[in-house]
C-alpha positions as CSV (number, residue, x, y, z in Angstrom):
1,X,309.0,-75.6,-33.5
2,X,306.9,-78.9,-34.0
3,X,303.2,-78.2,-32.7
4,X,302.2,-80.7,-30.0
5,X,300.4,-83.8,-30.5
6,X,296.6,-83.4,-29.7
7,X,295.6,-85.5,-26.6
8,X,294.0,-89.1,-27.6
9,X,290.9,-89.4,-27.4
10,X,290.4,-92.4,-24.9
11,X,287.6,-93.9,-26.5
12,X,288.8,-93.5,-29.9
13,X,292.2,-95.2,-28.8
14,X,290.5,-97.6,-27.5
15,X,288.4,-98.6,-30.7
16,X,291.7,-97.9,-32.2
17,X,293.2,-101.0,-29.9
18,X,290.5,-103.3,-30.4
19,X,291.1,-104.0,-34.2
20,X,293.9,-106.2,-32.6
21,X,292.3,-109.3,-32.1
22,X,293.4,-111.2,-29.0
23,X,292.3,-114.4,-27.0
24,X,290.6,-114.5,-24.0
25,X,292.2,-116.0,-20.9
26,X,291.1,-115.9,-17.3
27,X,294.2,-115.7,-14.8
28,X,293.5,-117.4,-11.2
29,X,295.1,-117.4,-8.3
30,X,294.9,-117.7,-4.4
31,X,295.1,-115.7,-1.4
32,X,297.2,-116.9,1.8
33,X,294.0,-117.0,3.6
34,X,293.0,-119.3,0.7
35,X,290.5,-116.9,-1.1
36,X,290.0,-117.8,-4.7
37,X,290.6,-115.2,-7.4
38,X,290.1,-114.5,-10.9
39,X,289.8,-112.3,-13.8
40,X,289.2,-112.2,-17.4
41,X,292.3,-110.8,-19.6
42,X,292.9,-110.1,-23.1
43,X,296.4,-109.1,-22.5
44,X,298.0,-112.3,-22.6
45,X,301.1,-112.6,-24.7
46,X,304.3,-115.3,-25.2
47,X,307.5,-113.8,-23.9
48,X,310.0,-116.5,-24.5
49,X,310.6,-120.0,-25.4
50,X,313.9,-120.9,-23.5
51,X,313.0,-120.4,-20.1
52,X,309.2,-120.6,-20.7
53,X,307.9,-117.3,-20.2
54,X,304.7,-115.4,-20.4
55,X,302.4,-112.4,-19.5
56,X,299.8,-110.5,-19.1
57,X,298.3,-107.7,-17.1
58,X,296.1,-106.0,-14.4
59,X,294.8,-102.7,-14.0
60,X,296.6,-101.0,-11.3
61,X,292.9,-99.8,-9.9
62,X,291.7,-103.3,-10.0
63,X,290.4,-104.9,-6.7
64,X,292.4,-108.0,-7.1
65,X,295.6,-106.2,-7.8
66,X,297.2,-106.7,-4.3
67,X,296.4,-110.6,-4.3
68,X,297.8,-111.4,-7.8
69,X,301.2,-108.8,-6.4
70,X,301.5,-110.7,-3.3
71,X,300.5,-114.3,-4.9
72,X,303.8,-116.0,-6.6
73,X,301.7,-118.6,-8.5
74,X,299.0,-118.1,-10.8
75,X,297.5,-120.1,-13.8
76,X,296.4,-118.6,-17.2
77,X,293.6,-120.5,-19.0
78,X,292.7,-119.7,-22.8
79,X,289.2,-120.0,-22.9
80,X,287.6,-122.2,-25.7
81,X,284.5,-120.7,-28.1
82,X,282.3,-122.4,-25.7
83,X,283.4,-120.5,-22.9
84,X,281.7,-117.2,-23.2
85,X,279.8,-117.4,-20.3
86,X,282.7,-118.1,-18.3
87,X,284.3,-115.1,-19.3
88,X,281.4,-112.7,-18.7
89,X,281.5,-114.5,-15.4
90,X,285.0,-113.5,-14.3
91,X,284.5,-109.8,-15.8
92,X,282.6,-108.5,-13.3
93,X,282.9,-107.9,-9.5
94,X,281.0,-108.8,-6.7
95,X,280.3,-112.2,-6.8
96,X,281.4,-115.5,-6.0
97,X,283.0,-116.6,-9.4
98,X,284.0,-120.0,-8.5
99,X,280.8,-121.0,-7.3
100,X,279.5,-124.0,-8.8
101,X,282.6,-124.4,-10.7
102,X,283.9,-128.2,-11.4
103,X,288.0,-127.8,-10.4
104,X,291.1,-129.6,-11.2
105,X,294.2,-130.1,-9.6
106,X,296.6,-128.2,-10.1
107,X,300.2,-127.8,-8.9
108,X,299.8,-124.6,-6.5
109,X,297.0,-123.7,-4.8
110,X,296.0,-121.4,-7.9
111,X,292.5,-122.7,-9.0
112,X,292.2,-124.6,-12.6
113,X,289.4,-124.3,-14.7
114,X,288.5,-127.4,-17.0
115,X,287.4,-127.0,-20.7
116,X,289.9,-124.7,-22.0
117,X,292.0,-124.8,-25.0
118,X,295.4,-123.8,-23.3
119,X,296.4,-123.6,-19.4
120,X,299.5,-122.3,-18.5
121,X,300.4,-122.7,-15.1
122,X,302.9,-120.3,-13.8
123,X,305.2,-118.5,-11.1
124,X,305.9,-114.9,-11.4
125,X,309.3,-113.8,-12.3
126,X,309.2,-110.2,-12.7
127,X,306.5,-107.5,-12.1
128,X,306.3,-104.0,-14.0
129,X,305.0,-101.1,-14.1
130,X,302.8,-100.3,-17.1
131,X,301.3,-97.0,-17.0
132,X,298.1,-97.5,-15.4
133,X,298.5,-101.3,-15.3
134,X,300.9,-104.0,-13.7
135,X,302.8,-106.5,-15.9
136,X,303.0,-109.6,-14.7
137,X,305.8,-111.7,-16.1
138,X,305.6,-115.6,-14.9
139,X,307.7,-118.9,-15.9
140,X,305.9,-121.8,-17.1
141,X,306.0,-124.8,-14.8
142,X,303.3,-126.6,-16.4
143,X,300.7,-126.6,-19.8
144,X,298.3,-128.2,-21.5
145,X,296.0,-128.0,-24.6
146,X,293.2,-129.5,-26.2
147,X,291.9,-129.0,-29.6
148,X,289.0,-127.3,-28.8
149,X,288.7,-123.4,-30.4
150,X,289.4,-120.7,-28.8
151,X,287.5,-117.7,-28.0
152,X,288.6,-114.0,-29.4
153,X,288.1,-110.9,-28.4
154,X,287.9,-108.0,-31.3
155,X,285.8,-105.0,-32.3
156,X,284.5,-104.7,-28.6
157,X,283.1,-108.1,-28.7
158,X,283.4,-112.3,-29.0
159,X,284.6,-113.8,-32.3
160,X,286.0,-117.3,-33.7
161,X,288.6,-118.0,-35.9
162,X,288.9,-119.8,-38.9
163,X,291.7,-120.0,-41.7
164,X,291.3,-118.3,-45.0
165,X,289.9,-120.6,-47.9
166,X,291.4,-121.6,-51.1
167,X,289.9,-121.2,-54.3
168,X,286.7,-123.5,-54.5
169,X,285.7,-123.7,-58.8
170,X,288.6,-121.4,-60.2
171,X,292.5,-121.8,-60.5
172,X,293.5,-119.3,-58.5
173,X,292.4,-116.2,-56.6
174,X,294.2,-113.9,-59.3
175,X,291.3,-115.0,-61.9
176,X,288.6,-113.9,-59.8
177,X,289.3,-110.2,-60.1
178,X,287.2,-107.7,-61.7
179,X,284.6,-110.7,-62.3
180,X,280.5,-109.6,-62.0
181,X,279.8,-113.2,-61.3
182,X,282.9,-115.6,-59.6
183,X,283.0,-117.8,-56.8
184,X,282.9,-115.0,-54.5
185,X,279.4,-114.3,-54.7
186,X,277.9,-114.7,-51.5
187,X,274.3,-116.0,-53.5
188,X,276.8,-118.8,-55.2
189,X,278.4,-120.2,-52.2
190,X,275.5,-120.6,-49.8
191,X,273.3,-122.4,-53.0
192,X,276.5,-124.8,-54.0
193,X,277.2,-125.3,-49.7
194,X,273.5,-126.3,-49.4
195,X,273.0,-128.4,-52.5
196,X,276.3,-130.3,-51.8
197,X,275.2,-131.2,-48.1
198,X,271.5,-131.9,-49.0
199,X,272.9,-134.6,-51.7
200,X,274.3,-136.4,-48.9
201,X,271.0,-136.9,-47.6
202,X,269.1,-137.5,-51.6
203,X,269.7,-140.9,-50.9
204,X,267.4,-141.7,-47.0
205,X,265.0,-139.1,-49.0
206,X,264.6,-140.9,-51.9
207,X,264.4,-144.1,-50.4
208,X,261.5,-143.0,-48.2
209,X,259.9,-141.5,-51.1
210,X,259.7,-138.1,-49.3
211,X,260.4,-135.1,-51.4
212,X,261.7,-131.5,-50.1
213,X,258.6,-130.4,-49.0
214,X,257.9,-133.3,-46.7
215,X,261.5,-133.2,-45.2
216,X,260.7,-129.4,-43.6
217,X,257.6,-130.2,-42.9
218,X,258.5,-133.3,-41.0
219,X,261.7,-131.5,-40.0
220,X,259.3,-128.5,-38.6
221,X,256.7,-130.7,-36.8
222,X,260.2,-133.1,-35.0
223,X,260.6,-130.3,-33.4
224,X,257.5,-128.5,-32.3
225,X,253.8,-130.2,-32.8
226,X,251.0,-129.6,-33.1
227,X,250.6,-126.6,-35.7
228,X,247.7,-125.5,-38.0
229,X,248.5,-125.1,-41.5
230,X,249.0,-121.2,-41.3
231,X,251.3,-121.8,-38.5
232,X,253.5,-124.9,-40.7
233,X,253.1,-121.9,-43.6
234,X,254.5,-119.3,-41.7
235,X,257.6,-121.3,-40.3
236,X,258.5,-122.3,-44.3
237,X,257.7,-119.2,-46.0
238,X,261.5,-118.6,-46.9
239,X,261.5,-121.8,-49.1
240,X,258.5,-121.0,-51.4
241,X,256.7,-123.8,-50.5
242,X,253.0,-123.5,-51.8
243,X,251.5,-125.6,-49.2
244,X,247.9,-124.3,-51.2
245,X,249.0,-127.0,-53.7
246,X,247.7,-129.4,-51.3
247,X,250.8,-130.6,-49.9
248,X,249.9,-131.1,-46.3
249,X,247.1,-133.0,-47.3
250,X,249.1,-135.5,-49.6
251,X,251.4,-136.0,-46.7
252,X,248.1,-137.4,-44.6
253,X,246.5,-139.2,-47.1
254,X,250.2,-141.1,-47.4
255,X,250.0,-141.8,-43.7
256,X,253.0,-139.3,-42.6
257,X,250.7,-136.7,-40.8
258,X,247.5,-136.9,-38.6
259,X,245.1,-134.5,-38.8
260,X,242.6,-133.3,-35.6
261,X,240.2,-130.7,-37.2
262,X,239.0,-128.7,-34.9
263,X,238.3,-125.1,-34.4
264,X,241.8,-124.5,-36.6
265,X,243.0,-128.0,-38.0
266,X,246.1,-129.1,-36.6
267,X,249.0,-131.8,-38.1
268,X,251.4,-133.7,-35.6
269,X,253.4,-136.5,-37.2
270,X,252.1,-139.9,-37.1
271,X,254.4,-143.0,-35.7
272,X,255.6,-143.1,-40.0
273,X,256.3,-140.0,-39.9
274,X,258.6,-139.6,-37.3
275,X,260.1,-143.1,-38.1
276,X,260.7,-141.3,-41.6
277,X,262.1,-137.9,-40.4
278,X,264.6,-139.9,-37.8
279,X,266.1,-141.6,-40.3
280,X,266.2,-138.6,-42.5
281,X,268.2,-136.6,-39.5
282,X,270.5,-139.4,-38.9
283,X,271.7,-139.0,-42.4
284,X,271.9,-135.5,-41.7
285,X,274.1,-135.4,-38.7
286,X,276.0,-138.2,-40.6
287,X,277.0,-135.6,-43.5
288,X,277.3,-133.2,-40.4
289,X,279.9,-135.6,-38.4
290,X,281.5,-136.2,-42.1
291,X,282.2,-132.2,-42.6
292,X,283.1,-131.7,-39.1
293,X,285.8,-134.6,-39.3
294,X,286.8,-132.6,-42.9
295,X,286.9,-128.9,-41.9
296,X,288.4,-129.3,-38.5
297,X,286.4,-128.4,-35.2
298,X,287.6,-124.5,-35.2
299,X,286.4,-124.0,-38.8
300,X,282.7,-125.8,-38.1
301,X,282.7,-123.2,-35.0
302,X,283.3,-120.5,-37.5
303,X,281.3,-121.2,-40.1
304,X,277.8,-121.7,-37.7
305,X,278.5,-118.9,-36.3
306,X,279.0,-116.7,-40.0
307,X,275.6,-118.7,-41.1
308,X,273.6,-117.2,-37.5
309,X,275.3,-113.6,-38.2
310,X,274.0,-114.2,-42.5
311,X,270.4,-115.1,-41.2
312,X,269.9,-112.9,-39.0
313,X,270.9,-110.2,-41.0
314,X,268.8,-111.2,-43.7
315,X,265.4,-112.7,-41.5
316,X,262.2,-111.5,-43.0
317,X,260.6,-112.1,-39.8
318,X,260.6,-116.0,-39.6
319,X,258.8,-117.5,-35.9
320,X,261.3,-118.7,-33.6
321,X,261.8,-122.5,-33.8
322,X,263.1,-123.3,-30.9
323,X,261.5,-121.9,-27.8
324,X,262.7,-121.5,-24.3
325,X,260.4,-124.5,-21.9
326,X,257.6,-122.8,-20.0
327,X,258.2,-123.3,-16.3
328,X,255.1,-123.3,-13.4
C-alpha cells in the first residue's frame, strides 16, 4: 500500500511557487453604487486567442470578492517597471486607492489607470471555483500597449526583465567553458562597459583639458557644494584618487574651483567650472540617449537596476550622494 503524501508545507509551497516569475497587473472595477475597486494580481494568464480570452484570480476571503462576482466588466492593467508604487498601493486594504489618481476613459464604468504597458479591458464570461480562490474568465473588448517595461514579480519580490546576451569578444558561448579568465568575468565586463562609455565622452574631456580627476570632482561638487577636501576625499575614495597630490589645488589655480578657507576650507565650482562640467554631462547623457536607443528601454531598465543591486553589494561605505531636501 503506497504511504501518503506528507502535508505541504504552506510556506515552502509557496516559495516553491514564486520561482515562477509572473507580471504584475492591477484588475479594476466598479460597484453599482459606483464605488471604485481594485487589486493587485499576479495571477494573470492568456486563455485564448479566438475569442479573446483571459484570466486571473481572487482570493475567495478577499473583501472585494462580491464586487468583482457581481461586476460584469472589469479592466486588467500590466503595470510598467515604474509602477511599483502603484502596486504596493492596490495591495493593501483600507484606503482610498484611487485617490489622487489621473483616470482615462474607458469603455465601462471600470476605472483605467494610465502608464501601463498592457490594458485589457474586459467582460466576464465564466467564473470558477479554485480551491480557495475564484477564477475569473473575461473576453477582451478592448487593449492597448505601450513599450514601456513591465514589472515582475519573483522570489517574493519586484524584478525587470531583460533578454539573454550574446557572446561580446568570443565566437560562441561553447568556447567559454572551463576558462579561468573569459568574457564572463564579472571584473572584465564592468571595466570594458565603463571604458567603452567614458570614450564617448574622451572627446568634451579632452577638449576642455580636464582629466579624470577633474570630471568627479566637478561631477561631485554639480551635485552637492560646498565640501571640504576630506569631505570631496571621502565621496571619491573608490577611484584611488590621491587628491594629497595636490589636485584640488591645481583645479583652483586653473580657475575651475573657488576656494573659502575658513575654519575647514571649502571648494564650490566657479562659473568655468560648471560651464565645463555641463558640457561634460551633456556628452554624457548623449552616449546615455545613444545606448538607450541601442539596447532597447526594457534592457536599460535592467541593466541600472543589476549595476544598484552590484554596488550595493559591494559598497565600502561610500556617503550618500544624493540626499533627500530638508523641509522647515
Amino acid at each position: 500500500m503506497d504511504k501518503p503524501s506528507p502535508p505541504f508545507d504552506p510556506k515552502d509551497f509557496r516559495r516553491a511557487l514564486g520561482m515562477f516569475a509572473t507580471g504584475v497587473t492591477i484588475v479594476t472595477t466598479c460597484s453599482d453604487d459606483g464605488t471604485q475597486v481594485g487589486v493587485t494580481a499576479n495571477s494573470f494568464n492568456s486563455v485564448s486567442l479566438d475569442p479573446p480570452m483571459v484570466l486571473w484570480s481572487l482570493a475567495n476571503n478577499a473583501r472585494s470578492l462580491p464586487v468583482f462576482s457581481t461586476s460584469q466588466d472589469w479592466n486588467v492593467h500590466i503595470l510598467s517597471n515604474a509602477q511599483e508604487a502603484l502596486s504596493n498601493r492596490f495591495a493593501r486594504s483600507g484606503e482610498d486607492k484611487f485617490a489622487g489618481l489621473s483616470l482615462e476613459k474607458s469603455i465601462s464604468k471600470a476605472p483605467l489607470l494610465p502608464g501601463c504597458s498592457a490594458r485589457f479591458q474586459c467582460r466576464t464570461a465564466f467564473q470558477y471555483e479554485g480551491g480557495d480562490h475564484t477564477i475569473f474568465v473575461g473576453e477582451v473588448l478592448q487593449y492597448d500597449s505601450s513599450s514601456l517595461p513591465p514589472l515582475l514579480y519573483v522570489k517574493g519580490g519586484y524584478a525587470l526583465a531583460a533578454p539573454m546576451a550574446g557572446p561580446v569578444s568570443t565566437e560562441s558561448q561553447a568556447n567559454l567553458e572551463g576558462a579561468s579568465y573569459s568574457e564572463n568575468l564579472l571584473g572584465y565586463l564592468f571595466g570594458r562597459a565603463h571604458f567603452q562609455f567614458v570614450h564617448g565622452l574622451r572627446g568634451t574631456l579632452q577638449a576642455r583639458q580636464l582629466s579624470d580627476t577633474d570630471f568627479f570632482v566637478l561631477s561631485l561638487l554639480s551635485v552637492r557644494q560646498p565640501l571640504t577636501t576630506d569631505e570631496i576625499a571621502a565621496h571619491i575614495a573608490y577611484t584611488g584618487v590621491d587628491l594629497a597630490s595636490g589636485a584640488l589645488q591645481s583645479m583652483v589655480q586653473r580657475g575651475l574651483l573657488l576656494e573659502h578657507v575658513g575654519d575647514a576650507t571649502q571648494l564650490r565650482l566657479s562659473p568655468a567650472g560648471s560651464d565645463a562640467i555641463l558640457h561634460v554631462l551633456a556628452a554624457a547623457k548623449a552616449v546615455e540617449s545613444d545606448l538607450v536607443q541601442r539596447m532597447g528601454e526594457l534592457e536599460s531598465a535592467g541593466l541600472r537596476n543589476l549595476l544598484k543591486q552590484a554596488i550595493l553589494a559591494t559598497d565600502p561605505g561610500l556617503p550618500k550622494l544624493w540626499q533627500a531636501p530638508v523641509h522647515f
